[in-house]
C-alpha positions in Angstrom: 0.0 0.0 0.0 1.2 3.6 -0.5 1.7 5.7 2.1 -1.7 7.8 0.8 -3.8 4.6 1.4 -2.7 4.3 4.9 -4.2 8.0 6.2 -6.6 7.3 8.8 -9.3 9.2 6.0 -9.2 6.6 3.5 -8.7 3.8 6.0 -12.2 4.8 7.6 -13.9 5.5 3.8 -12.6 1.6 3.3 -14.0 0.4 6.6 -17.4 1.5 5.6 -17.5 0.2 2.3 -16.3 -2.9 3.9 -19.5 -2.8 6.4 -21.8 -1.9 3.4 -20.7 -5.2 1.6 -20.9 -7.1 4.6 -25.0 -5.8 5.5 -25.2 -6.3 1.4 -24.2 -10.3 1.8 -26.7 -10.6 4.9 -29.7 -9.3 3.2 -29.3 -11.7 0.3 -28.6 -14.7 2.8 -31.9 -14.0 4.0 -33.4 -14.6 0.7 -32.9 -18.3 1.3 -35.6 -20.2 3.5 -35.1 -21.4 6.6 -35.9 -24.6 7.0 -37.4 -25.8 10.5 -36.9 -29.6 11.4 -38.9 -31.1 14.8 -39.1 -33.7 16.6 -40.8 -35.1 19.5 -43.3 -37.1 21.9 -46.9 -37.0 22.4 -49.5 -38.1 25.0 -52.8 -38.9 23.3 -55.0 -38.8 25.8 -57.8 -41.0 24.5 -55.8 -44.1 24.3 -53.2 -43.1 26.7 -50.5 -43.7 24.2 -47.0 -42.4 23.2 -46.3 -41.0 19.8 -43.1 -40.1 18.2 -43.7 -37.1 15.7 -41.8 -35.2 13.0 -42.0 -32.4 11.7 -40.8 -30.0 8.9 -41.4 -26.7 7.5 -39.8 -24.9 4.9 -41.4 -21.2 3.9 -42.5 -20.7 0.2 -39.9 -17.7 -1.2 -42.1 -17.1 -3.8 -43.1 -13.7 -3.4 -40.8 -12.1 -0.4 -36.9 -12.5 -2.5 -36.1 -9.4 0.3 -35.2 -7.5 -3.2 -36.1 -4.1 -1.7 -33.4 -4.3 1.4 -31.0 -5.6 -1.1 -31.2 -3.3 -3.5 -31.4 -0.7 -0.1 -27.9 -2.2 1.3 -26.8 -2.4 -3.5 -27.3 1.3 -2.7 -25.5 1.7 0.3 -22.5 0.2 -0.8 -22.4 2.2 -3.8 -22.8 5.5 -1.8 -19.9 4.1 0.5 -17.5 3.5 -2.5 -18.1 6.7 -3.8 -17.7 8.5 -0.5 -14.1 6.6 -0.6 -13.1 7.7 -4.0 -14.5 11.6 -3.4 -12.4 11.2 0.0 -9.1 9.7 -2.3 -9.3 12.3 -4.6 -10.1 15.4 -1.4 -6.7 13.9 0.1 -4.9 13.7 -3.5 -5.9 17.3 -4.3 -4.8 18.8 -0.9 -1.6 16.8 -0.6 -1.2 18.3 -5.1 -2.2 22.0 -3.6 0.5 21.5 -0.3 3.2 20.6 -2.2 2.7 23.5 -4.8 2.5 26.2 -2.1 5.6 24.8 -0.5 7.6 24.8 -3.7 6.3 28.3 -4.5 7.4 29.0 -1.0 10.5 27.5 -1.6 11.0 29.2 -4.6 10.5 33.2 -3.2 12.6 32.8 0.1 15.5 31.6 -1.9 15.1 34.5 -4.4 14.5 36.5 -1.5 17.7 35.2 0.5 19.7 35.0 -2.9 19.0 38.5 -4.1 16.9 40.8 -2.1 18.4 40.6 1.2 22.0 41.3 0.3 21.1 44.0 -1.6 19.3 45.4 1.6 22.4 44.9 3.4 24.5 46.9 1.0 22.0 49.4 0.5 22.0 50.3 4.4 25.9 49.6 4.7 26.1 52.3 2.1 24.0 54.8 3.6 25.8 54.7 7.1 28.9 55.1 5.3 27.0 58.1 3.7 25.2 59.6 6.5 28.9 58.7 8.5 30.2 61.0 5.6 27.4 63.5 5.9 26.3 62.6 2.3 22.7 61.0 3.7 20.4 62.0 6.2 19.5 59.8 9.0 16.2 59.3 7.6 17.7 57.5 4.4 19.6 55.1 7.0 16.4 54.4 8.7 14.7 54.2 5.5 17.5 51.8 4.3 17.3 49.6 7.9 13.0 49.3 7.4 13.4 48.2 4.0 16.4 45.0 5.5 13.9 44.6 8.5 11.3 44.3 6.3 13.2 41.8 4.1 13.8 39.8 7.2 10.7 39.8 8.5 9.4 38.4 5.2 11.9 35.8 5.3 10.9 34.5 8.7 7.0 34.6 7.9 8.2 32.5 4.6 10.0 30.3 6.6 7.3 29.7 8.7 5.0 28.9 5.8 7.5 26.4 5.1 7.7 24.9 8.0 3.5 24.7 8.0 3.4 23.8 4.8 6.0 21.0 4.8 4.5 19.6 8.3 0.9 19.2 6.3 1.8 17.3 2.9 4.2 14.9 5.8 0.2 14.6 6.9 -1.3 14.4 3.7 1.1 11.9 2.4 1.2 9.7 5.7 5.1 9.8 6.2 4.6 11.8 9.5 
């Protein structure tokens, strides 16, 4: 089995299909007759004798085949495999939409780390050296140290995501 057909989701949509066949096969055993078999003694009373007596009784199926409970329990089953293969593909397409917004995720905090944030770092080391030279004002320095703060603080709420994100398709896909 893969590791998809083990998450406790499609296990329970399995069980009930499972039940649904089971209540299927007993209400088409019980379109079989019972058959009753007897035996016994008896007092007559006018003689004052013993009799041994047999008996058997089979019902007449003819009109009662149960067809309406099993074509109620055909039904059932067929709802319960559908609910397991709407439930397979729920779990697919979350587990498809998980791993997507992780590699998207992925994808921006490297660019982010790769690009953006050492430019940020060079943009404020230049303005201190500026403002240190009386080029700048302070307000470009702070302007310069929001904008790398700003870049950071992105690339912790990314990494974050990532975490979340990585944590559910490990759920998804069963390998938790």
């Amino acid at each position: 089995k893969s590791n998809l057909e083990k998450s406790p989701v499609l296990q329970q949509a399995q069980q009930q299909v499972a039940e649904k066949q089971a209540l299927l096969q007993v209400e088409q055993v019980r379109t079989l007759p019972n058959y009753t078999f007897s035996a016994g003694l008896k007092r007559v009373a006018d003689t004052g004798k013993t009799q041994f007596t047999l008996g058997f009784s089979m019902p007449l199926t003819w009109f009662d085949r149960n067809t309406g409970n099993i074509q109620a329990e055909f039904a059932q089953v067929k709802q319960a495999e559908a609910q397991a293969r709407s439930s397979s593909l729920q779990q697919n397409m979350a587990l498809e939409e998980a791993w997507t917004t992780w590699q998207a995720t992925q994808t921006l905090l490297d660019s982010l780390q790769s690009q953006a944030l050492p430019l940020a770092t060079q943009n404020l080391q230049a303005a201190q050296k500026g403002f240190e030279a009386g080029k700048f004002h302070v307000l470009e320095v702070l302007d310069a140290q929001r904008s790398l703060f700003s870049l950071q603080l992105k690339c912790l709420q990314l990494k974050n995501t990532l975490q979340q994100t990585a944590i559910q398709v490990q759920f998804l896909s069963n390998t938790l």
